[in-house]
One Martini backbone bead per residue (centre of mass of N, CA, C, O) as a GRO file, in nm:
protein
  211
    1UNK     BB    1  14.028  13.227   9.191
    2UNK     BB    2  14.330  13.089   9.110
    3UNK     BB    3  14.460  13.299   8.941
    4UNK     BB    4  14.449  13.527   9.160
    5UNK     BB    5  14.640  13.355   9.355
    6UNK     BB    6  14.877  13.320   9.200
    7UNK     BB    7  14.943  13.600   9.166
    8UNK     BB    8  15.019  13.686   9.457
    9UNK     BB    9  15.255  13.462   9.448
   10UNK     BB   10  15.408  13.540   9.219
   11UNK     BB   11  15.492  13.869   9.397
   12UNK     BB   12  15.606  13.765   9.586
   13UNK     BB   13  15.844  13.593   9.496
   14UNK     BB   14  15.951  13.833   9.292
   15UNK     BB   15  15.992  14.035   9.573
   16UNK     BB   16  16.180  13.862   9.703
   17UNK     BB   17  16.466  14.027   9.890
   18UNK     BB   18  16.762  13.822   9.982
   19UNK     BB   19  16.986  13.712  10.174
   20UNK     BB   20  16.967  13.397  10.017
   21UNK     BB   21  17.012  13.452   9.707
   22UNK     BB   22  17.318  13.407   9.759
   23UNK     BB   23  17.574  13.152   9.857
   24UNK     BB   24  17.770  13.396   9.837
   25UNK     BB   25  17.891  13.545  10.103
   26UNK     BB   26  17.987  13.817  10.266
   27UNK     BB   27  18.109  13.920  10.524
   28UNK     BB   28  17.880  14.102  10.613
   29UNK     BB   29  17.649  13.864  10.599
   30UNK     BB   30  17.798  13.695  10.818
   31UNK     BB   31  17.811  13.857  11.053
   32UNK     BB   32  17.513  13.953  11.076
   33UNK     BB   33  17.361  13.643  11.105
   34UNK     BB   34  17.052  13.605  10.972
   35UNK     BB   35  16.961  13.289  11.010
   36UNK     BB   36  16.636  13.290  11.002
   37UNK     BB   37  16.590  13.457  10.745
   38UNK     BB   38  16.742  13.287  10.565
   39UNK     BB   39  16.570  13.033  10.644
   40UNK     BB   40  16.327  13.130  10.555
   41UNK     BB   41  16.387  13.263  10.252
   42UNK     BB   42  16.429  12.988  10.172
   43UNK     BB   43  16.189  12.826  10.221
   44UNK     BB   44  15.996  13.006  10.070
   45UNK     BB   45  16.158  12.900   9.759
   46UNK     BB   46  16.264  12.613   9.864
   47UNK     BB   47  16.496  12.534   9.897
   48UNK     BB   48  16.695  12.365  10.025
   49UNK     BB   49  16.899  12.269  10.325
   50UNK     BB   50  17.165  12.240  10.184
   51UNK     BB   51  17.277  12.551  10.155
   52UNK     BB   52  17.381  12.584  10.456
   53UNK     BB   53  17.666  12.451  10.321
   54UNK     BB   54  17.747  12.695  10.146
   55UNK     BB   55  17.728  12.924  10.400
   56UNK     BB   56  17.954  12.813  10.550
   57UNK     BB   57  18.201  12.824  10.332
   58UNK     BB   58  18.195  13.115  10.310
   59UNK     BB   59  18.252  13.193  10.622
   60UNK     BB   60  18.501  13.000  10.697
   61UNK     BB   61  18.678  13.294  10.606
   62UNK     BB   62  18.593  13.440  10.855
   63UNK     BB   63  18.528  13.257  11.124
   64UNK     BB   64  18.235  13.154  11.014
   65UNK     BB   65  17.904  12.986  11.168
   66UNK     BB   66  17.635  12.916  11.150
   67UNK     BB   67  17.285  12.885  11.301
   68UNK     BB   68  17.109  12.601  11.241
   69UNK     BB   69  16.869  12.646  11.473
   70UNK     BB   70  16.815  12.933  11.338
   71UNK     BB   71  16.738  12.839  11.058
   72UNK     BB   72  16.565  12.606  11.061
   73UNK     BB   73  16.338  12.730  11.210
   74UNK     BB   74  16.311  12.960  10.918
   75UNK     BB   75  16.268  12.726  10.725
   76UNK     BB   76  15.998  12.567  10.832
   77UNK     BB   77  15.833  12.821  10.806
   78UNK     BB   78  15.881  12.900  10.507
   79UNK     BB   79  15.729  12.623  10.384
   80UNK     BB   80  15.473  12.685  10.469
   81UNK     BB   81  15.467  12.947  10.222
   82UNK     BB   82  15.520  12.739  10.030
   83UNK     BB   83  15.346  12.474  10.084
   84UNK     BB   84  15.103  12.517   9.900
   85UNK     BB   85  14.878  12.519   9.648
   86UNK     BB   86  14.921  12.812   9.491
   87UNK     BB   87  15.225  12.768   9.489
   88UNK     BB   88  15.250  12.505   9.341
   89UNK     BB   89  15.105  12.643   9.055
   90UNK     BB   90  15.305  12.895   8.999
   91UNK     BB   91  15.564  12.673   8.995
   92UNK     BB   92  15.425  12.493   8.747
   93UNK     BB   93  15.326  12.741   8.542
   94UNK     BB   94  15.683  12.814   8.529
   95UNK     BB   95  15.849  12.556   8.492
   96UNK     BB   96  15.907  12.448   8.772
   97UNK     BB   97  16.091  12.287   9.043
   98UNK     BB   98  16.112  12.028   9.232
   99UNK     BB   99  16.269  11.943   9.538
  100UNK     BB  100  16.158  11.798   9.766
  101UNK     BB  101  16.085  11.964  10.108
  102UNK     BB  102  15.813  11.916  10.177
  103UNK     BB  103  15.646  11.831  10.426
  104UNK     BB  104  15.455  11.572  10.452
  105UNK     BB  105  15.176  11.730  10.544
  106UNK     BB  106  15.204  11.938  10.295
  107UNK     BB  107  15.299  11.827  10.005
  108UNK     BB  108  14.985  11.767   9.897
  109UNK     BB  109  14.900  12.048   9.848
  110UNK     BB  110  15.125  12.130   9.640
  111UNK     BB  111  15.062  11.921   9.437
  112UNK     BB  112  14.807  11.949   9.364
  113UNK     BB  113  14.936  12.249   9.232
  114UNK     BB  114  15.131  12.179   9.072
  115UNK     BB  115  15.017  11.981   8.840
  116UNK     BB  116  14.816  12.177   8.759
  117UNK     BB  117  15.026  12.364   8.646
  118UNK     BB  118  15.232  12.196   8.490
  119UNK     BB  119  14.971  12.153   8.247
  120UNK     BB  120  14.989  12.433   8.172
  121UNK     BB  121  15.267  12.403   8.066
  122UNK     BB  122  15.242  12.246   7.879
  123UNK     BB  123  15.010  12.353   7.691
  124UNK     BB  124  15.160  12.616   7.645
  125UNK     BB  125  15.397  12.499   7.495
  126UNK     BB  126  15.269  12.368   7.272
  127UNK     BB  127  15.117  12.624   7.159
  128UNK     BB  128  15.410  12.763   7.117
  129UNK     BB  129  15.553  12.523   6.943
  130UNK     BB  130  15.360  12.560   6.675
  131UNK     BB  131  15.403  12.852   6.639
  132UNK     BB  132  15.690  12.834   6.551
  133UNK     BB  133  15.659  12.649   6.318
  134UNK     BB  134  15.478  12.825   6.162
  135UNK     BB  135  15.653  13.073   6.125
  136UNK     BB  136  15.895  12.922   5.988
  137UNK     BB  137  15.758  12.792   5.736
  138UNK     BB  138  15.655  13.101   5.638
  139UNK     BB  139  15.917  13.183   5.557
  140UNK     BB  140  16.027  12.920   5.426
  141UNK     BB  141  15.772  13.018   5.203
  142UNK     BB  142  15.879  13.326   5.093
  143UNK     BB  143  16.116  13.232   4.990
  144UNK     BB  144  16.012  12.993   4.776
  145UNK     BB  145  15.886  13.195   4.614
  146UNK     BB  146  16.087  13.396   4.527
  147UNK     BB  147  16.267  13.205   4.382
  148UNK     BB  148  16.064  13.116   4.200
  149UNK     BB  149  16.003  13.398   4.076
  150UNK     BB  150  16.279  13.433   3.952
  151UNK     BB  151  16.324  13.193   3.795
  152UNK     BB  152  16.077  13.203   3.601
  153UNK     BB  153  16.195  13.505   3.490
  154UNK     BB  154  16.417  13.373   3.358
  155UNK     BB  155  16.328  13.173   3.168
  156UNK     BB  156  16.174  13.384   2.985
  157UNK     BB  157  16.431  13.571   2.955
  158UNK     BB  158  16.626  13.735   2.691
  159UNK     BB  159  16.918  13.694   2.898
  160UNK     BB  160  16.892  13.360   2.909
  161UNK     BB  161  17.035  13.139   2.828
  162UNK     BB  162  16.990  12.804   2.709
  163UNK     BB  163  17.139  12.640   2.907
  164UNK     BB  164  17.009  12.788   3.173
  165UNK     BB  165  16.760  12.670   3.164
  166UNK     BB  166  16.719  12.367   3.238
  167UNK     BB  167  16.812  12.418   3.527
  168UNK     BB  168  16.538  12.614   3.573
  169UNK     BB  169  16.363  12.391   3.570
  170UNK     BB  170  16.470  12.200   3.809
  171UNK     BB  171  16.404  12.422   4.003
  172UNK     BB  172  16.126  12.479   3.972
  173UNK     BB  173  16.041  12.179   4.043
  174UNK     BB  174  16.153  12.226   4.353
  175UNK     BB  175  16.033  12.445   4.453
  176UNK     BB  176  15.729  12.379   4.396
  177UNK     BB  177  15.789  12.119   4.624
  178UNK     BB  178  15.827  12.278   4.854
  179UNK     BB  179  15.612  12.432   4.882
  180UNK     BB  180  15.379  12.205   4.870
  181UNK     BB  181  15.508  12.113   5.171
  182UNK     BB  182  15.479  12.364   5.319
  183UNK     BB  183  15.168  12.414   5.294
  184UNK     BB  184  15.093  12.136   5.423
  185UNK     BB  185  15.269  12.148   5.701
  186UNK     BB  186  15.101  12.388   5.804
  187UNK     BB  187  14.857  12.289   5.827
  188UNK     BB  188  14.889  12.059   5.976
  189UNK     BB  189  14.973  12.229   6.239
  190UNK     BB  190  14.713  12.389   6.265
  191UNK     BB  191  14.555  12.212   6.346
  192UNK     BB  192  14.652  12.108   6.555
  193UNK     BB  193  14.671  12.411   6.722
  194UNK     BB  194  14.358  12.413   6.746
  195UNK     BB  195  14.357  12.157   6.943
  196UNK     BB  196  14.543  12.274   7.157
  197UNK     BB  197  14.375  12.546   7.224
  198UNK     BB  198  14.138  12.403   7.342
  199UNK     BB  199  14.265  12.261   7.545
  200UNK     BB  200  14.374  12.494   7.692
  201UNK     BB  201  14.113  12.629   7.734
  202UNK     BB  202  13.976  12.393   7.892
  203UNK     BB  203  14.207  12.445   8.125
  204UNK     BB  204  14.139  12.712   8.217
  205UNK     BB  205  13.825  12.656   8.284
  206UNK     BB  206  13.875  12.481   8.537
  207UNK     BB  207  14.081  12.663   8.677
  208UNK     BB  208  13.882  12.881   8.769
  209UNK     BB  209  13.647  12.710   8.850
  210UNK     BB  210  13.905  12.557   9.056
  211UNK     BB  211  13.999  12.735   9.375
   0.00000   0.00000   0.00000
């Protein structure tokens, strides 16, 4: 399933500790100078190919000059293993960019998994998104239900002046109709909430479905 492919792409990309992780070169890897190995670690990341000119100018300090041809041939190997179908995928369901890096031949099958991994990324990002509102309402449903009981019971009580009923009735009014108005919203969100989850769900098993 692609499922699969995916986890093992997105273990690979996250567990690869490289020389270009930071484009800022200290003297030492400057001098290294394994420039075919940054450059494939560069091209398997996606990293665009102009990196080479940030590592050109640190090590410019130390009058050190990248090796562009040893560069650029462990670039291409690496994008053969950025660009494929599965990391795509990967790519696009953690809400990554593309930088458009992959060679015409290989784009395609990229992209391919990118839109759908990135389709999933949008599923999911709204139904977190709409979990966060609903979330969000009803707390501040437990406030005004809170506020609503407080007032109520001064309302009552025989240590409220009279001058300060008439206000507490006009705040009971205005309370009751927040609590009515969050509780409207809540529903409504709920509703959405579960069609966009249906979505996802059923989005999720055609992608288990076509490897």
């Amino acid at each position: 399933m692609r499922t699969a492919r995916v986890s093992r792409a997105g273990l690979l990309l996250l567990g690869a500790v490289t020389l270009a992780g930071c484009a800022a070169m200290n003297q030492h890897e400057c001098q290294l100078g394994d420039w075919h190995t940054a450059g494939f670690d560069d091209g398997a990341k996606g990293v665009p190919v102009t990196r080479v000119a940030d590592y050109a100018k640190a090590c410019s300090k130390y009058s050190i000059s990248p090796d562009l041809s040893a560069y650029r041939a462990g670039y291409d190997l690496g994008l053969e293993s950025y660009c494929r179908d599965s990391n795509g995928f990967a790519v696009g369901s953690r809400g990554g960019a593309y930088e458009g890096v992959c060679p015409a031949q290989l784009e395609p099958q990229f992209l391919n998994g990118y839109r759908v991994g990135h389709r999933l990324f949008e599923l999911q990002s709204a139904v977190r998104g709409l979990e966060s509102q609903i979330a969000e309402r009803r707390y501040a449903l437990r406030e005004t239900q809170e506020q609503l009981t407080a007032a109520s019971a001064a309302v009552i009580s025989d240590s409220t002046p009279s001058d300060q009923r008439a206000a507490l009735l006009v705040k009971i009014t205005e309370l009751a109709q927040r609590h009515g108005a969050l509780e409207a919203e809540i529903s409504e969100l709920e509703r959405t909430l579960a069609v966009r989850q249906e979505d996802l769900g059923r989005f999720r098993d055609s992608v288990a479905h076509n490897p």
